[in-house]
N, C-alpha and C positions, 0 to 999 in steps of 0.2 A: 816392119823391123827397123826401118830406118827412124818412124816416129818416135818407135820405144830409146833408141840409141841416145837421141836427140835430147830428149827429154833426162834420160839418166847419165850421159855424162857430158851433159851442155858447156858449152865456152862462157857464153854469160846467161843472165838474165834480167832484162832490162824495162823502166815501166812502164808499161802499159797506158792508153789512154783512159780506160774503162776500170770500174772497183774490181778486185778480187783477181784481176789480170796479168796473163805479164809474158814479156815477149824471149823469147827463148833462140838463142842463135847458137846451130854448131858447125863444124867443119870439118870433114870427114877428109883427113889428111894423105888418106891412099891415093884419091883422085881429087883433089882439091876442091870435092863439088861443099858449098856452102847452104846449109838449112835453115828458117827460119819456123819457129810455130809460134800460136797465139792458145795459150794455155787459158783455159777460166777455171781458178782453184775452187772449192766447195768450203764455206766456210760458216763456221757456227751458227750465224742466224741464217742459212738458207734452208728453203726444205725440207725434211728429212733424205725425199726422192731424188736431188741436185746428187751430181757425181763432180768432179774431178774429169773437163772434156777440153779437147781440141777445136780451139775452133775452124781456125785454117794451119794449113802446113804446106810449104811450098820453097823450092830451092831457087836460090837468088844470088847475084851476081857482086862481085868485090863492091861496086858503086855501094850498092844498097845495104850493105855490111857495113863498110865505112861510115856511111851517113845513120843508119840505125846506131852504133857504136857513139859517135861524137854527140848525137842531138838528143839521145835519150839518157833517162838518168841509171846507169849501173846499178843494179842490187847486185850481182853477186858476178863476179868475174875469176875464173878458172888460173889460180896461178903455177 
């Protein structure tokens, strides 16, 4: 549940080292707990089989927010 949340109403989404990728941070404001995922999108020349996956997902700490935040480049920021 938490993946899905994450994914659909994200704070940002920031890029990725790797093609097609991209890092997804959100903050689930009840409990201040903060998420990150590393989404791999499916795009026109993959596969047919290629889906739309996760690849990690794991909750992280204001440091590592911060630092994702300032050192990667924003695509799309939640205003």
């Amino acid at each position: 549940r938490q993946r899905q949340m994450c994914i659909r109403d994200r704070d940002y989404i920031l890029e990725a080292n790797k093609p097609n990728t991209g890092v997804i941070l959100k903050e689930i404001e009840e409990n201040g707990e903060k998420f990150k995922v590393i989404l791999r999108v499916k795009v026109e020349s993959d596969p047919a089989e290629y889906r739309n996956s996760i690849l990690s997902f794991w909750q992280i700490g204001e440091t590592t927010w911060k630092k994702n935040v300032k050192n990667k480049k924003i695509l799309y920021k939640r205003e």
